[in-house]
BANUKE-90259 format. One record per residue: residue in one letter; residue number from 1; x, y, z of N, C-alpha, C in turn. Coordinates in steps of 0.02 Angstrom, whole numbers, plus 32768, in hexadecimal, padded with zeros to 4 digits. Each point is the difference from the previous one (the first is absolute). Example, Ala and Ser with C-alpha at 12.3 -4.5 7.8 and 13.67 -1.06 7.14 Angstrom:
2
+----+-----+------+------+------+------+------+------+------+------+------+
| aa |   i |  n.x |  n.y |  n.z | ca.x | ca.y | ca.z |  c.x |  c.y |  c.z |
+----+-----+------+------+------+------+------+------+------+------+------+
|  a |   1 | 8294 | 7EE4 | 8186 | 7FD3 | 803B | 8000 | 802D | 803C | 8000 |
|  s |   2 | 7FEE | 8035 | 7FDC | 802A | 803B | 8003 | 7FD9 | 8037 | 8025 |
+----+-----+------+------+------+------+------+------+------+------+------+
//
This chain:
155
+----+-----+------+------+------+------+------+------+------+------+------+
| aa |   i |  n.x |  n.y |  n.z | ca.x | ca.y | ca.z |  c.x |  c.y |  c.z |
+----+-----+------+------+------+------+------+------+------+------+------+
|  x |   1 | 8029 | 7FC5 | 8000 | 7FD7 | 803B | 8000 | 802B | 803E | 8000 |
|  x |   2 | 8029 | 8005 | 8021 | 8037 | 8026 | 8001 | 8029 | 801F | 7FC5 |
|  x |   3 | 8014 | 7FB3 | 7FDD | 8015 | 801E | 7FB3 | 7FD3 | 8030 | 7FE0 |
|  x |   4 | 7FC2 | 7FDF | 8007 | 7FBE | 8032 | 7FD0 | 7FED | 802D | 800F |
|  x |   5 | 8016 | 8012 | 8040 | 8010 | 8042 | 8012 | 8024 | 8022 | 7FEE |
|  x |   6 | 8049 | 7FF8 | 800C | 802C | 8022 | 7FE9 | 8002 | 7FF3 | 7FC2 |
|  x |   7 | 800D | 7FDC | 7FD7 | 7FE9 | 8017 | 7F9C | 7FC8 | 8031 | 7FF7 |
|  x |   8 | 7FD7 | 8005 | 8032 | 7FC1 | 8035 | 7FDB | 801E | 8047 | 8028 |
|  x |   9 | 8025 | 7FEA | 8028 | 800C | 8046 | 8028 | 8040 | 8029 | 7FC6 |
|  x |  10 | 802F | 7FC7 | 7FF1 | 8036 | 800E | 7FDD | 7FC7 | 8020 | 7FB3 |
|  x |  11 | 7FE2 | 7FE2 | 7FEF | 7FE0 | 8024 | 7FC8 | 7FCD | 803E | 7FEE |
|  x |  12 | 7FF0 | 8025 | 8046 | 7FDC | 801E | 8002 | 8045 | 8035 | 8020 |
|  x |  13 | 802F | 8002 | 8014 | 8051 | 8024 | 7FF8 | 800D | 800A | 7FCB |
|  x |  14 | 8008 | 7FDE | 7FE0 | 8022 | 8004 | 7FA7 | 7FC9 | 802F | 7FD1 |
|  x |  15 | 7FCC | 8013 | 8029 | 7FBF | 8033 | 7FD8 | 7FD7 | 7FDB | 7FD2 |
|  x |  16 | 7FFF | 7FA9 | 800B | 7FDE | 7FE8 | 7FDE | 7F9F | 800A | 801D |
|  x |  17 | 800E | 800C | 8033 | 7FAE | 8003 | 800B | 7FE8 | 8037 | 7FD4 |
|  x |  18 | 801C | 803B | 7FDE | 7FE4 | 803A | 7FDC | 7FE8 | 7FE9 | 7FD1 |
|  x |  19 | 800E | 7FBC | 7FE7 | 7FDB | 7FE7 | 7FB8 | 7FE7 | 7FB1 | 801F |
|  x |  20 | 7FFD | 8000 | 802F | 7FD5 | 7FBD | 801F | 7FCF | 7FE7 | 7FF4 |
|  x |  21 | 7FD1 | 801D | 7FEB | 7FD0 | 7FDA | 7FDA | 7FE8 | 8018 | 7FC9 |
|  x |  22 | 8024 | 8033 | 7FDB | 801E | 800D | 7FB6 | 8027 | 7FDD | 7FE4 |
|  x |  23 | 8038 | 7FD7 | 8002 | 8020 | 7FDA | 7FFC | 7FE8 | 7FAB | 7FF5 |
|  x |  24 | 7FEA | 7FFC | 8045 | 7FDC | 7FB3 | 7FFF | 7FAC | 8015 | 7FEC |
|  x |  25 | 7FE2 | 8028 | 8048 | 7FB3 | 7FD8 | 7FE3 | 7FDE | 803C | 7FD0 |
|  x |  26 | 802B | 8029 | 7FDF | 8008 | 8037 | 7FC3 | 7FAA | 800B | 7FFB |
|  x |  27 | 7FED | 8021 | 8051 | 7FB9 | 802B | 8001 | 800D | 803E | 7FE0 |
|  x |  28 | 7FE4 | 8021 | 7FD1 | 8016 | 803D | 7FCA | 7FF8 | 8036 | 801A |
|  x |  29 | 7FE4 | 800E | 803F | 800A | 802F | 8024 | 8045 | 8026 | 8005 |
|  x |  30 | 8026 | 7FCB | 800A | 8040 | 800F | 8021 | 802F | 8021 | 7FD6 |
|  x |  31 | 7FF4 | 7FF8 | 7FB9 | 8032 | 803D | 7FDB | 8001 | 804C | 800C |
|  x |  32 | 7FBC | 8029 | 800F | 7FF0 | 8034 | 801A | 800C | 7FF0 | 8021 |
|  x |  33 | 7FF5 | 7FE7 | 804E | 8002 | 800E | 803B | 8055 | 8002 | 8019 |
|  x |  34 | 8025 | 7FCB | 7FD7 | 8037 | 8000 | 8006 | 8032 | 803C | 7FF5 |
|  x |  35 | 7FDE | 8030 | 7FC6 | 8020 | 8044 | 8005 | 8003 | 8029 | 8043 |
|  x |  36 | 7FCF | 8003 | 8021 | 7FFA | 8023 | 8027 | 800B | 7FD9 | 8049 |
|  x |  37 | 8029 | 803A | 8029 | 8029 | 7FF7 | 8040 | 7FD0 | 7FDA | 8018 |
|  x |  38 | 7FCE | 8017 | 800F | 7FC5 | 7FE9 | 8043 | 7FF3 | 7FCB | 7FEA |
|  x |  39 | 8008 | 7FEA | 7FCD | 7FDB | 7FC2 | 7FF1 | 8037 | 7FC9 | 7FF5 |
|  x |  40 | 802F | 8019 | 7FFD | 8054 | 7FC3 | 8009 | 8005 | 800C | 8049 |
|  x |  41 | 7FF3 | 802C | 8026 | 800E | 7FE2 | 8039 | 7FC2 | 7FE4 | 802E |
|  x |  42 | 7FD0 | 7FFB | 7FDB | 7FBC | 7FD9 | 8032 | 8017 | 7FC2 | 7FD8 |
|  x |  43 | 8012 | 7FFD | 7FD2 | 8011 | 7FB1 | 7FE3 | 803B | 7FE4 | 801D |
|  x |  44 | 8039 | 8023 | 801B | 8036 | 7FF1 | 801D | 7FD6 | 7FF4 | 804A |
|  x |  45 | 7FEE | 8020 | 801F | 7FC3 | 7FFF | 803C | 7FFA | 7FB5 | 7FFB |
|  x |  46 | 7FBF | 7FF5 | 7FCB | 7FD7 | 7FC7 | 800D | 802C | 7FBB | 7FFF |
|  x |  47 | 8039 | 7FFE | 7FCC | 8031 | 7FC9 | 8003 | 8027 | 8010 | 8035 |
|  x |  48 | 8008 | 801B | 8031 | 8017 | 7FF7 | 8038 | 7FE5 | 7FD4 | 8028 |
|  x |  49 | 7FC8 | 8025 | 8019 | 7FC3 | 7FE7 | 801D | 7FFF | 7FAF | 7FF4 |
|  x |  50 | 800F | 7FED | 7FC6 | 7FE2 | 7FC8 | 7FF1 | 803A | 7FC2 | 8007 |
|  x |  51 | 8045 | 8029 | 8000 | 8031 | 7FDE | 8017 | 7FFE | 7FED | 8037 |
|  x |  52 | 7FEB | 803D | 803D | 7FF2 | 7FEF | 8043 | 7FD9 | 7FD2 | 8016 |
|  x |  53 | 7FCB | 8001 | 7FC7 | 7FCC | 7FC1 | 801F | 800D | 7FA5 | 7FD9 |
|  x |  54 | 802F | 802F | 7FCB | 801E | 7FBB | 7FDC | 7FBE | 7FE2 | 7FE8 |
|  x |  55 | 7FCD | 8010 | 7FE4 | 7FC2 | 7FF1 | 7FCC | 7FFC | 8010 | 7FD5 |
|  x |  56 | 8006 | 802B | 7FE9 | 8003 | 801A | 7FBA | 802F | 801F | 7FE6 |
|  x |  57 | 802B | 7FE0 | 7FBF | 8038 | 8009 | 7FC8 | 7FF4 | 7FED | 7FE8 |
|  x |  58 | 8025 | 8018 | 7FBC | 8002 | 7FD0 | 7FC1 | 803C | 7FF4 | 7FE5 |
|  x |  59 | 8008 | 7FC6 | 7FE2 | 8027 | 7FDA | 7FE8 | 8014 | 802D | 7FBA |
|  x |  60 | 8025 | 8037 | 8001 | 8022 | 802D | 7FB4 | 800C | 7FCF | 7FD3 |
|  x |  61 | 8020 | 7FD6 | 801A | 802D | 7FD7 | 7FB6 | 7FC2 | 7FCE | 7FD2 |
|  x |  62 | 7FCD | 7FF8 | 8019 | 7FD2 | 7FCB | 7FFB | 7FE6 | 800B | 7FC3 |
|  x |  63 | 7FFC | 802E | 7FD5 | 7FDD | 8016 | 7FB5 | 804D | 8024 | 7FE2 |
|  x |  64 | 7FFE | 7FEA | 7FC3 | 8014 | 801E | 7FD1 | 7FF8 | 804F | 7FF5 |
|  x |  65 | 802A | 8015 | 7FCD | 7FED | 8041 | 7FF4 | 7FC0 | 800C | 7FBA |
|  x |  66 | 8007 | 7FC7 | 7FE7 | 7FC0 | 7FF6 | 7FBE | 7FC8 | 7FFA | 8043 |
|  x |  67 | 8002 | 7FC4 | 8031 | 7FBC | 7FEB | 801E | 7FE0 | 805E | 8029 |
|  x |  68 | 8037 | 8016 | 8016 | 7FF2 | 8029 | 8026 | 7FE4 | 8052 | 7FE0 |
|  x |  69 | 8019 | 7FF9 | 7FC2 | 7FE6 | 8033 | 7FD3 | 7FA9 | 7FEE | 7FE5 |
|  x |  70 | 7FEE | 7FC8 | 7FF6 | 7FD1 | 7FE1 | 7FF4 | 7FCB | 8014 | 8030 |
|  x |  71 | 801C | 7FE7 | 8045 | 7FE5 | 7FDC | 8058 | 7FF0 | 8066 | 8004 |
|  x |  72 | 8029 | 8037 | 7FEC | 7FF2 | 8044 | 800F | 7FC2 | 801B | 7FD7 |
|  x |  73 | 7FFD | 7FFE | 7FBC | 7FC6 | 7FFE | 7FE3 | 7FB3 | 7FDC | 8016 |
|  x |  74 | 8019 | 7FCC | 8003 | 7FBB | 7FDF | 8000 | 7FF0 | 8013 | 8061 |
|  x |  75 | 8021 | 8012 | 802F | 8008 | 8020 | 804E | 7FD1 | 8044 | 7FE5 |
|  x |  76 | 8029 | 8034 | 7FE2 | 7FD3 | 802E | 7FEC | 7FB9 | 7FFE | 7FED |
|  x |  77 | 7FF3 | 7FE0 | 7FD2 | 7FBE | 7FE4 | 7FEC | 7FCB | 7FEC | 802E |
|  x |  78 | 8029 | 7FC9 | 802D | 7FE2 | 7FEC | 8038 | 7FD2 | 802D | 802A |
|  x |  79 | 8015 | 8045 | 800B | 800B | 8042 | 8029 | 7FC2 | 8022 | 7FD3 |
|  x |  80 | 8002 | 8019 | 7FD1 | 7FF4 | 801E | 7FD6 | 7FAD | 7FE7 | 7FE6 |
|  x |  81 | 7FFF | 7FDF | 7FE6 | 7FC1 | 7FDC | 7FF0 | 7FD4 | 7FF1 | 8041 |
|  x |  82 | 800E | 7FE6 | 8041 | 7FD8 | 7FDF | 8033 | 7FC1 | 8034 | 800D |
|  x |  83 | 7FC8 | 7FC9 | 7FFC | 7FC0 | 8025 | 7FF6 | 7FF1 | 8019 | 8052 |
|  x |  84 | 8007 | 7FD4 | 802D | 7FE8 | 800F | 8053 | 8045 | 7FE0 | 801D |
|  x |  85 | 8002 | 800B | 8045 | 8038 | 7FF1 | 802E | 7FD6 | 7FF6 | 8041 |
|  x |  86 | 7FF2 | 7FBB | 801B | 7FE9 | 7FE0 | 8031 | 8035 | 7FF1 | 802D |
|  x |  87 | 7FEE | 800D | 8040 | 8025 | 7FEC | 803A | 7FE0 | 7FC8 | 8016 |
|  x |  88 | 803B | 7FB2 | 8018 | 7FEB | 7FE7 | 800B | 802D | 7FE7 | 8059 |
|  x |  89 | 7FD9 | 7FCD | 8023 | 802E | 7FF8 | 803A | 8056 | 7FFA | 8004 |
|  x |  90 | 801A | 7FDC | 7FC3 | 8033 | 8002 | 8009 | 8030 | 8022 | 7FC4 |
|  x |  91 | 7FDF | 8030 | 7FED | 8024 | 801D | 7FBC | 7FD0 | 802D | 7FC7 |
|  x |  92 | 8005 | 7FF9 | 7FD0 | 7FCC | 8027 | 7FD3 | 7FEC | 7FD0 | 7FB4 |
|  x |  93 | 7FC6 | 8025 | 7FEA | 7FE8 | 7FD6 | 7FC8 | 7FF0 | 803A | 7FC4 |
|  x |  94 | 8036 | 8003 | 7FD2 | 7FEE | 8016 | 7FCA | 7FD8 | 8000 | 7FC9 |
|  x |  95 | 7FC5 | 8025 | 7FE5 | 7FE1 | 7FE2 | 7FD0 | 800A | 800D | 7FB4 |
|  x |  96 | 7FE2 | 7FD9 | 7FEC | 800E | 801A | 7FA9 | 7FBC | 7FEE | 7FCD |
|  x |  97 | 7FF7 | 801E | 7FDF | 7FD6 | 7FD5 | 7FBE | 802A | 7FE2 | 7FC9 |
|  x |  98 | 7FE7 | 7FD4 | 7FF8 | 8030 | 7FCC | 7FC2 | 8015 | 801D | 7FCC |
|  x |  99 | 7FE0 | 803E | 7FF4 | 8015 | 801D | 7FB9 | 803B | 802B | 7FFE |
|  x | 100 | 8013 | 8009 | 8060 | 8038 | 803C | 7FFB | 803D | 7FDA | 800D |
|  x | 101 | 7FE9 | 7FA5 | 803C | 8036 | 7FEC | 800F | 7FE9 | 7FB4 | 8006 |
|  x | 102 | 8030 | 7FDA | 7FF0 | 7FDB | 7FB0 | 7FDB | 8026 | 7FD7 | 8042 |
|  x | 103 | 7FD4 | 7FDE | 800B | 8027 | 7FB6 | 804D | 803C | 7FF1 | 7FD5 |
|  x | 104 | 8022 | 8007 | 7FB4 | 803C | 7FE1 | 7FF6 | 8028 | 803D | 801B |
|  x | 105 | 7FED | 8037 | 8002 | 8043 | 8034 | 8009 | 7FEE | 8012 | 803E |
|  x | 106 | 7FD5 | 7FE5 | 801C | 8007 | 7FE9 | 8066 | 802D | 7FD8 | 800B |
|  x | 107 | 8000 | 7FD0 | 7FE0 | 801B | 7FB2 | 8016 | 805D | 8015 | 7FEE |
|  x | 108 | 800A | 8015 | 7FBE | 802E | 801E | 7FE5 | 8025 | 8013 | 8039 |
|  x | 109 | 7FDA | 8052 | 800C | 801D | 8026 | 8036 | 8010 | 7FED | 804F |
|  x | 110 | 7FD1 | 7FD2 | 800C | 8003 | 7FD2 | 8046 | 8041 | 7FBF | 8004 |
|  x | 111 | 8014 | 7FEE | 7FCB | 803D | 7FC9 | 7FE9 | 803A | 8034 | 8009 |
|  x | 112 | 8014 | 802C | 7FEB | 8027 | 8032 | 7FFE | 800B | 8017 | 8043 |
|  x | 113 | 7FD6 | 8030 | 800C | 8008 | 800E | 8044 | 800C | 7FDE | 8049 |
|  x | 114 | 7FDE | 7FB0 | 7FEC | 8030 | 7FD2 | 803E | 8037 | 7FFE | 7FFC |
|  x | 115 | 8015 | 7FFF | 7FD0 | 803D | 7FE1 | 7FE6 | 8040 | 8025 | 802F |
|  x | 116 | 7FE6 | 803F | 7FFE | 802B | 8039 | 8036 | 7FDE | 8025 | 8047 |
|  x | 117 | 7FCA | 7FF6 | 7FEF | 7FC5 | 7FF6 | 8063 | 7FF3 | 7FEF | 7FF4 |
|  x | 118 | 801B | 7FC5 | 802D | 7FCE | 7FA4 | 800E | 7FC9 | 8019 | 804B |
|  x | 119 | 8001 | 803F | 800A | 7FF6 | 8009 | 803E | 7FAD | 800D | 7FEF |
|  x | 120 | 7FF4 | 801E | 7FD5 | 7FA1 | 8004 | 8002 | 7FF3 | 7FC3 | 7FF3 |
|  x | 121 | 7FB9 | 7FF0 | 7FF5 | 7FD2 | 7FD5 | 8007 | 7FCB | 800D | 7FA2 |
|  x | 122 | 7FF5 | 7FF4 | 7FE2 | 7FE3 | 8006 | 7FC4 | 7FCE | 7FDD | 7FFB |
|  x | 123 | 7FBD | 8025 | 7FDD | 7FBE | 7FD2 | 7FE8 | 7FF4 | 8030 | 7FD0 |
|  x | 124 | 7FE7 | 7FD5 | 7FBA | 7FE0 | 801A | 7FC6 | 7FB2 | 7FEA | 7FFB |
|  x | 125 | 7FCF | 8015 | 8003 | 7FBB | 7FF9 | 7FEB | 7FDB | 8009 | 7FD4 |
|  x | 126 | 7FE7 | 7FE0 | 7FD6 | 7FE6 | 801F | 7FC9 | 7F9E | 7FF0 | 8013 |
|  x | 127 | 7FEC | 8053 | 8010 | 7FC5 | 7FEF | 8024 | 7FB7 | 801B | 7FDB |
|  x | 128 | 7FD9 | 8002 | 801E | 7FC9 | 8027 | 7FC9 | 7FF6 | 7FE1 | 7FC3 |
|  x | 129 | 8005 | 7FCC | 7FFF | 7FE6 | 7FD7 | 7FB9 | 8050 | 800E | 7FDB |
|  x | 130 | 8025 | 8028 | 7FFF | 802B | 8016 | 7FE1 | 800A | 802B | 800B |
|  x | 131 | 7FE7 | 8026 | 800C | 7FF9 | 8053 | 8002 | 802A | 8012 | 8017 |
|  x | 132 | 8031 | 7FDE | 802F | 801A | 802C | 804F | 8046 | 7FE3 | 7FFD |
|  x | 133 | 8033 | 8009 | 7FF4 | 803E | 7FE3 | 8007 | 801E | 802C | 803B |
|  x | 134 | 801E | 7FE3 | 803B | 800D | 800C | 8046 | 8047 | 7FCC | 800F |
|  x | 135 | 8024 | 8031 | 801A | 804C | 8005 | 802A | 8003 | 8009 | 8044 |
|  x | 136 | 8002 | 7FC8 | 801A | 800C | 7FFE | 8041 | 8056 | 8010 | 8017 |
|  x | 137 | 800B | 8022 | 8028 | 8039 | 800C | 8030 | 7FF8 | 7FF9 | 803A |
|  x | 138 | 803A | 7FC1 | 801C | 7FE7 | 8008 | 804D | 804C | 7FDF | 8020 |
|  x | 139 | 7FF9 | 7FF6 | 8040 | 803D | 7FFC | 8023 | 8018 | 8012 | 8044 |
|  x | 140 | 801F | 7FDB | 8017 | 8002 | 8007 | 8040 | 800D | 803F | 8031 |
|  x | 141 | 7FEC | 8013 | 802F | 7FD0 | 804E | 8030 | 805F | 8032 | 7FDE |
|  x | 142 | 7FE4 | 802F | 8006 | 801F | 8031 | 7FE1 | 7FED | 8015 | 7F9E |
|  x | 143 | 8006 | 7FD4 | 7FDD | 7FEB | 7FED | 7FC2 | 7FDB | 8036 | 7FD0 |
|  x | 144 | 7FD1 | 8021 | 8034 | 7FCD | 8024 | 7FDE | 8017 | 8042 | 7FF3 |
|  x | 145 | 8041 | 800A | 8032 | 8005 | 8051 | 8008 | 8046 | 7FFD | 7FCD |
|  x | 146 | 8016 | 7FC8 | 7FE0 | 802D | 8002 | 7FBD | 7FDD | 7FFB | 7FC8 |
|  x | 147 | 7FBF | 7FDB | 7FF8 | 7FCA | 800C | 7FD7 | 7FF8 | 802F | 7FEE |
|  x | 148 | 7FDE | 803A | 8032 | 7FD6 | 8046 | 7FF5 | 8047 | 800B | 7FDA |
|  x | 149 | 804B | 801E | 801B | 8021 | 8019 | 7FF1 | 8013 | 7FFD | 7FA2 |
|  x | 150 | 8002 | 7FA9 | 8007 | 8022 | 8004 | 7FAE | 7FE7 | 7FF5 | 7FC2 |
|  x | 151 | 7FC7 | 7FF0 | 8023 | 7FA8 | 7FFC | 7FE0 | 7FD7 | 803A | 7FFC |
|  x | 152 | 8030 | 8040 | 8028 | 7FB8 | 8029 | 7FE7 | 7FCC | 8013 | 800C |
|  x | 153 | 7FF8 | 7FDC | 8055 | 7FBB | 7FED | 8013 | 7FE5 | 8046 | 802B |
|  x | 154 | 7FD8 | 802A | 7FE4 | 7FDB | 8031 | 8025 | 8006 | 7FF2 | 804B |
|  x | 155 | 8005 | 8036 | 802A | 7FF0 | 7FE3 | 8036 | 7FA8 | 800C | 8026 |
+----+-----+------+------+------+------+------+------+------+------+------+
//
């Protein structure tokens, strides 16, 4: 436990947390936000935080730079298109209509994003006869308040 401490501590030194989940889970927020001070250092903030509690990192090396250029686009989209944003007990539930965002570029984006946080929890639904394509995020207590953050989520 210790090591995984100190590697996330050692990497969040080296200024890798400023592109922490630009890098790995490439939420499209983070190119703007990354310009600006306040928002590299609430991201340096939150990967602290998360070192301390040793729950939430991500694995940088885990995607390519093709997967991760891909994994940033279709992240944006994700953001961008979602019709409602449901809170649920242990995380949040994004919605969509099929015509803006299809269960393959859920499933897509959900393969990807473990790949470098194994730490959420994922469900795809395809509900309403069809109508309703839904993204679950969820994960163990803390979870939600890295959600709102890199998701976007109104408060």
């Amino acid at each position: 436990m210790k090591t995984n401490q100190h590697r996330a501590l050692k990497a969040v030194k080296a200024g890798v947390a400023v592109n922490l989940l630009l890098a790995c889970c490439a939420t499209p927020g983070f190119p703007a936000r990354a310009a600006s001070a306040n928002h590299s250092n609430k991201s340096i903030q939150t990967a602290q935080e998360a070192v301390a509690t040793n729950k939430f990192y991500c694995n940088l090396k885990s995607l390519s730079p093709d997967e991760r250029a891909r994994h940033q686009k279709l992240a944006a989209k994700l953001i961008a298109v979602r019709s409602a944003i449901v809170e649920t007990d242990k995380g949040y539930e994004f919605q969509y209509t099929p015509a803006n965002m299809s269960v393959a570029e859920l499933a897509d984006w959900a393969v990807v994003e473990s790949k470098c946080c194994p730490f959420f929890n994922f469900h795809i639904d395809l509900e309403k006869e069809g109508q309703l394509v839904c993204l679950g995020l969820a994960g163990a207590e803390g979870i939600k308040t890295l959600i709102r953050e890199e998701f976007h989520v109104p408060k």
